[in-house]
N, C-alpha and C positions, 0 to 999 in steps of 0.2 A: 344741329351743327356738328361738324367732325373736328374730331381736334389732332393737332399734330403727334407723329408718331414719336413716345415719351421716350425710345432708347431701348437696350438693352437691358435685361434684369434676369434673376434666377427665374422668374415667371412672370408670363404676361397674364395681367387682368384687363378685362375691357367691360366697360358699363358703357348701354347702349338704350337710352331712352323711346325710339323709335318701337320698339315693343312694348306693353305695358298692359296689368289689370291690378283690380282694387287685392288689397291683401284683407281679408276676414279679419274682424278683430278681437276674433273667440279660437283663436291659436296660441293664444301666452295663458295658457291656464294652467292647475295646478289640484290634483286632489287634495292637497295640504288643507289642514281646516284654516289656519293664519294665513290670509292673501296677502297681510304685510310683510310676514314674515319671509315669505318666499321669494326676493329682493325689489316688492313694491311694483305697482303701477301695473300688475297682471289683472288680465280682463275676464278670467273666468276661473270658477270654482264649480268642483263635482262632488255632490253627496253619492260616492259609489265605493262597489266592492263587495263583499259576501256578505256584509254586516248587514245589507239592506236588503237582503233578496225576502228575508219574512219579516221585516217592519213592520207593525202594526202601529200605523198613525195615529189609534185612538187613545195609547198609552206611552208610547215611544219602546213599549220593548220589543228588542230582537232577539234574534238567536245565533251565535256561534257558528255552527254546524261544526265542520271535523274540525275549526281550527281552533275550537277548546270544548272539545264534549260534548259537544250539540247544546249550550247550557244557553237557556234563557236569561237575558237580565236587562238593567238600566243603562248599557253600557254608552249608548249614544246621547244619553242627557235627555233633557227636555222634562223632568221632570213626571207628575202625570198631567200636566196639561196637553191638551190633544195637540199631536202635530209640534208641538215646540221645539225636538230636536232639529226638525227641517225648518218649520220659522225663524227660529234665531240663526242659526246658519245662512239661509237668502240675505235677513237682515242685514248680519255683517259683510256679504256679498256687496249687498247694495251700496254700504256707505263705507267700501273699498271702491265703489263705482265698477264693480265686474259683477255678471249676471253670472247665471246657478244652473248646473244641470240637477235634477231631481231626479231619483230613480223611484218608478212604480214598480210594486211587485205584480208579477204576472203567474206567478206560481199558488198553489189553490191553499195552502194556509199562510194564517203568519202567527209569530208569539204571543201567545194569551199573556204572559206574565211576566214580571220580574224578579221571580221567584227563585232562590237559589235553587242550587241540582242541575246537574248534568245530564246526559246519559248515555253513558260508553258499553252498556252492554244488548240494547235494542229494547226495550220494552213493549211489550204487547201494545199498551196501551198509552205512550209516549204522545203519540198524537193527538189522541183523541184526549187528553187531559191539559195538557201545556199549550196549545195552540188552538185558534180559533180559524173558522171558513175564509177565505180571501174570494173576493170575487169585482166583478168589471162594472157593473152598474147596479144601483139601488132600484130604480124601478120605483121607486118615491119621492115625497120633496126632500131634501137636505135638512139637514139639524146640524149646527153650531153651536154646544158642543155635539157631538155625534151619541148615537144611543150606543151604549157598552153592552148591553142586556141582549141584545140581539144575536148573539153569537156570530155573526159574520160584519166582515171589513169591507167597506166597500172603496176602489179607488175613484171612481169618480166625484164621491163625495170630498174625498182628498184632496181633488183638483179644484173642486169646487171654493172648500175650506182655503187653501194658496190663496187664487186667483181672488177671495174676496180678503185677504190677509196683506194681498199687494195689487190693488187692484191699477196700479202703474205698468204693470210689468207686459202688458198687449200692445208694445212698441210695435213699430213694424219688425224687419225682417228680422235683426239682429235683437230677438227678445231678450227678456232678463229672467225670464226663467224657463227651461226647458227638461222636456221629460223622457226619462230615460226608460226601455220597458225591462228593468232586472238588470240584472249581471252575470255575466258569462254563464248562461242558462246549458251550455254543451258541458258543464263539469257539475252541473247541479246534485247528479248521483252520487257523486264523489264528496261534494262540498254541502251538503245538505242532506243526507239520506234518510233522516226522519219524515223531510217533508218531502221529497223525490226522491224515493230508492232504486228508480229504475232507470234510466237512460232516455235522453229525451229525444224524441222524433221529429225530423222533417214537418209532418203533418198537424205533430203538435204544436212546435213552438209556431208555424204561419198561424193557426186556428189562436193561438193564446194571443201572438202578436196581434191579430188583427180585432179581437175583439176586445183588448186593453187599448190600445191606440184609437179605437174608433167612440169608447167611452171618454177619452181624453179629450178629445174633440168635438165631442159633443157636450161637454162643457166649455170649451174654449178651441171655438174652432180655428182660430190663428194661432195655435200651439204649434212648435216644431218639436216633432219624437224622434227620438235616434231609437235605432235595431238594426240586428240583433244583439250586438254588446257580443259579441264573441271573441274567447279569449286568447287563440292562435291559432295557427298554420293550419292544425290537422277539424279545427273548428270549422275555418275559413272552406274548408275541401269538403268534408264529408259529417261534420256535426261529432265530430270525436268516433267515428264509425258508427252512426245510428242504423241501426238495424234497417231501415227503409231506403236509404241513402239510393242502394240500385246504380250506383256509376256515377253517378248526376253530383256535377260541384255543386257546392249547399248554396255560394253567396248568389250564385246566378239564379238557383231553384225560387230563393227567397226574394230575391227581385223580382223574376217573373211575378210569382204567389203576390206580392204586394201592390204589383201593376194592377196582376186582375181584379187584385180589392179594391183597390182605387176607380174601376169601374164599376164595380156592385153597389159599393156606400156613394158615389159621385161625386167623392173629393179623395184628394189624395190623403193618408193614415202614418204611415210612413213616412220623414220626410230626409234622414239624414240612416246614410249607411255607417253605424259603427262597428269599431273593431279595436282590440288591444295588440301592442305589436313590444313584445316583452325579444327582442334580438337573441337567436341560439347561436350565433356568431362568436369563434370560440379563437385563444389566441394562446400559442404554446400549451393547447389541449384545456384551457383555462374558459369557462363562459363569459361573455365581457360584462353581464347583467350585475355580476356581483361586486364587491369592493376590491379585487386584486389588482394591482397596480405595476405587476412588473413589469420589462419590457415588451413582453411577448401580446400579454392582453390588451396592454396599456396600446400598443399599436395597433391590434385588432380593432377597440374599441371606436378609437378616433376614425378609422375606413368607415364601420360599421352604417353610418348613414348614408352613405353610396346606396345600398341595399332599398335603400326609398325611391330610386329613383335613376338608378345609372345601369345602361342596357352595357355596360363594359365592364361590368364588377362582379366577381362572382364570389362569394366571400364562402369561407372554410365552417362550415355548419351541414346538421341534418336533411337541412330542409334543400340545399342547393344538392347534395350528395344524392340523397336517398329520392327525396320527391320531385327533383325538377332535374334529374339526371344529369349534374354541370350546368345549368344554364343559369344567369342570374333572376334575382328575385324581383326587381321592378314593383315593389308594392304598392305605392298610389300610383302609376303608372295601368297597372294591373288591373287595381278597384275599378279605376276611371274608366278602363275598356268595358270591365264588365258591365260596368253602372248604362255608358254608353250602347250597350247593346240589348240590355236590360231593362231597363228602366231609368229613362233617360229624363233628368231632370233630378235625380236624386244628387243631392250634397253629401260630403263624404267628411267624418271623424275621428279622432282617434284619442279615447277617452281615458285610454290608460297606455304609457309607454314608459319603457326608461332605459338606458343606457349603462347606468351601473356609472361607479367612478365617482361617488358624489363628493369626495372630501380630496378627489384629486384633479388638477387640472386634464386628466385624458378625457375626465366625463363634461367638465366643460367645455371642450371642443365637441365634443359628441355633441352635448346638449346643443350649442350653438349653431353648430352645420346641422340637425336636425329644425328649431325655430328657423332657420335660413328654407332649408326645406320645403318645410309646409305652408312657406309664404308664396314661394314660386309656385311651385305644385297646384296653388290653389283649392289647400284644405280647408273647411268651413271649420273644423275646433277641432283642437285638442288639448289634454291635461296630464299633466306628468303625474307618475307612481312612483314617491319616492320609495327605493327597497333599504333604507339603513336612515341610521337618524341623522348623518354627516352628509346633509345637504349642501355645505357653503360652495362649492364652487361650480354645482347645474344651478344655485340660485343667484351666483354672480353672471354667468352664461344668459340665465334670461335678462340680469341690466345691461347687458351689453345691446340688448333691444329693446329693452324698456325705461332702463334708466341709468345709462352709459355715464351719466353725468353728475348722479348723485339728486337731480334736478327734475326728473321725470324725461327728459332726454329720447326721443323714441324712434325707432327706425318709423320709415315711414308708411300712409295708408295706402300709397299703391307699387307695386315692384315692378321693375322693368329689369330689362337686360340685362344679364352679366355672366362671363364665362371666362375660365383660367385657362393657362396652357396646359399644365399638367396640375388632374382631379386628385391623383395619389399624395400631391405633395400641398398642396391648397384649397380651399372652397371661397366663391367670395359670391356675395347677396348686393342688390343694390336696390335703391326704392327712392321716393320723391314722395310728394306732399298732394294732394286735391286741394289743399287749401296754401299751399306756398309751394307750387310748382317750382322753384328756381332753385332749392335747396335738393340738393343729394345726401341719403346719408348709405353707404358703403358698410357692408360690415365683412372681413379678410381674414382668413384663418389660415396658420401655419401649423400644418400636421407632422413636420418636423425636427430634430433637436438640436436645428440649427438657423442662424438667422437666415431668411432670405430674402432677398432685395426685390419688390413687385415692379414693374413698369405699369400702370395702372394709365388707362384711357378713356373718358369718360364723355360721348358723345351724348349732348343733352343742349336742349331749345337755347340755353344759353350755357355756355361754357365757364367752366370753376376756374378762379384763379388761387383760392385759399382752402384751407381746412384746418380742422381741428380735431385732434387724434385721441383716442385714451383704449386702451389697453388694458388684457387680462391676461397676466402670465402665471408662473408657479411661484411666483415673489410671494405672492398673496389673490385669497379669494375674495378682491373687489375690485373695481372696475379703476382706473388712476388714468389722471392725465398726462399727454404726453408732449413731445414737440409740436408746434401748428405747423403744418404744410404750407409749401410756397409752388405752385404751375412749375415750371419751367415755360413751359405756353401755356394759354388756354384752353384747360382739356388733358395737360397729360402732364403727370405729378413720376417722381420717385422716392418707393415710402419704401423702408426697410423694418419686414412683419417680423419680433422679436420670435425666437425660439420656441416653437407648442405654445401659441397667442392666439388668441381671439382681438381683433382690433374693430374699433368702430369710428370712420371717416366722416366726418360733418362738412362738407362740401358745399363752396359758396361762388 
């Protein structure tokens, strides 16, 4: 039904039901090991980042690489029970009720020990003493505990070890545990050089991806793998310049390469395109990833998610300057064409991002119009990387979708319609229920330092005559309630969005 036209306002928003799909519900997640802490009722948790790229499951130690001396140790827990650091983590996943991305290593050692020492000056024989073989499959039966004497890791047995540790988790689509192949494998040389000193190639990382992903599945072949976990821009192009590259974009090469494994093995290995999207979006010469909070960045920051998704934004960074010569970024826009022309059927994530600003409300609008985002967009996951330990207000940003109310409170499972008059000065999300169609809940951002009055219109099967409002401003980072909404008619409200607010509309 239409509703009458609400009036005048600093900007029109209109929710428009007559469009609609299901929203993914492995988009509110969080690297964070505390999923309560991260403001509750988030659906997904990732064991990721450099720490895991040589994991050896069989004792839980890893290795540093450059980001402390290449030093092996206990850093991730677990004790030496096999696998523990990753079991107990799933565990608390689980009875957080959010499922787990798990990263396998696909790189050919991993940490023998927990041994103190470092090593910062290359030793001859570093490798070959501190770390043990990594490889794809055993090529025998499984052992629970696993043999330590054998000198080589095997991951399939890994998966094995999970899969019979939770053997719940072979849901359908939306699994509870899901396998990641590494971490930003295009910086390995840099971030690992004990265990890859060289730079990694095109023909390597498909040959590694596809025969780690294919041992994955063949222990569990209803597994969903994300690859290649690549960690930016110049990743996403050319593999950080790998020598083989030859002109050829890598995300497109890698799709193809994984089509056609998909026709060798006769299922598909591959099922989810990841990618990290860390913003070079800079504001008063300032990067907006970091904590600076002036006005310059503070403004950059809050546009900064336009860049996901708006063919009219060109925003002030390298990457729009140098490599796209002025033109905007469009990045799940982008993926989805190439996925589209590539390898069609792949699902698309983004397993690490962050906006910067955590202890300021700029990053909670950030945060916010990015979850608004990836719900429209129709991302299948992703998980924030927080960069400083002053998370409180990207982890009020996410209650403002998950638990707006203190209550569990949650935007809803499928989104429909909705667009402002003008993007620079507002973003606004809207969604409904599969299971309580009649409910809207709204969520409206004002990216300015000033109040402005929305004229909001909300065409839906049956038309709102109430609502109920709560609010994220700089007062404080948590979510508070505000006045309840009154129509004016059915269908068309005027709500006046507090100054740099995030608001969330319960529409009835």
């Amino acid at each position: 039904m239409q509703p009458p036209d609400p009036g005048m306002g600093d900007v029109r928003l209109a929710v428009d039901s007559s469009s609609a799909h299901a929203i993914s519900a492995l988009i509110y997640g969080t690297n964070e090991r505390d999923l309560g802490g991260a403001g509750a009722n988030l659906t997904l948790g990732r064991l990721g980042g450099n720490r895991w790229t040589a994991y050896n499951w069989e004792n839980n130690a890893s290795n540093a690489g450059t980001d402390w001396m290449n030093q092996n140790d206990a850093y991730l827990g677990g004790g030496d029970t096999p696998g523990e650091a990753v079991r107990s983590a799933v565990a608390a996943a689980h009875a957080a009720g959010a499922a787990m991305i798990v990263t396998v290593p696909i790189i050919d050692h991993v940490a023998a020990d927990t041994g103190p020492g470092g090593d910062v000056s290359g030793s001859a024989n570093y490798l070959q003493t501190r770390f043990r073989r990594n490889a794809p499959t055993k090529g025998a039966a499984f052992a629970n505990p696993p043999d330590v004497r054998d000198a080589t890791v095997y991951q399939d047995e890994f998966v094995a070890f999970l899969d019979q540790a939770f053997p719940g988790a072979r849901a359908d689509r939306q699994r509870t545990i899901l396998y990641s192949l590494d971490n930003e494998p295009d910086l390995w040389s840099g971030t690992h050089p004990r265990v890859h000193p060289e730079p990694v190639t095109y023909a390597e990382l498909v040959d590694r991806g596809t025969r780690y992903a294919s041992a994955i599945k063949g222990v569990v072949p209803e597994a969903v793998v994300l690859g290649p976990v690549s960690y930016g821009w110049a990743g996403f192009v050319n593999l950080q310049g790998a020598r083989d590259a030859g002109g050829r974009d890598f995300l497109e090469f890698y799709l193809d390469a994984m089509r056609q494994a998909e026709g060798t093995a006769g299922r598909r290995l591959v099922d989810v395109l990841d990618l990290h999207w860390y913003p070079e979006a800079r504001g008063g010469g300032v990067r907006i990833t970091g904590q600076e909070t002036g006005a310059d960045v503070a403004r950059a920051r809050v546009q900064a998610p336009r860049s996901l998704w708006d063919a009219a934004y060109v925003e002030d960074s390298w990457i729009t300057r140098d490599a796209l010569g002025g033109q905007p970024i469009r990045l799940l826009p982008r993926a989805a064409e190439k996925i589209a022309a590539h390898y069609p059927g792949t699902l698309l994530s983004l397993s690490e991002y962050s906006y910067g600003g955590g202890g300021h409300i700029s990053g909670a609008l950030a945060q916010a119009d990015a979850l608004g985002v990836f719900g429209r967009e129709g991302l299948f996951a992703a998980t924030l990387w927080p960069l400083a330990d002053d998370q409180s207000f990207v982890h009020a940003a996410f209650a403002m979708f998950r638990s707006y109310d203190g209550q569990r409170g949650a935007f809803g499972d499928v989104s429909i319609g909705a667009t402002t008059s003008d993007a620079e000065k507002s973003s606004v999300y809207a969604s409904t229920f599969a299971a309580m169609p009649g409910r809207v809940v709204v969520v409206a951002i004002n990216k300015t330092g000033t109040p402005l009055t929305a004229a909001l219109s909300v065409a839906h099967q049956t038309l709102p005559s109430r609502g109920k409002a709560f609010v994220l401003t700089s007062a404080g980072a948590a979510p508070r309630a505000a006045a309840d909404l009154a129509a004016s008619a059915p269908g068309a409200f005027t709500y006046t969005m507090p100054a740099m607010s995030v608001s969330t509309l319960v529409l009835e």
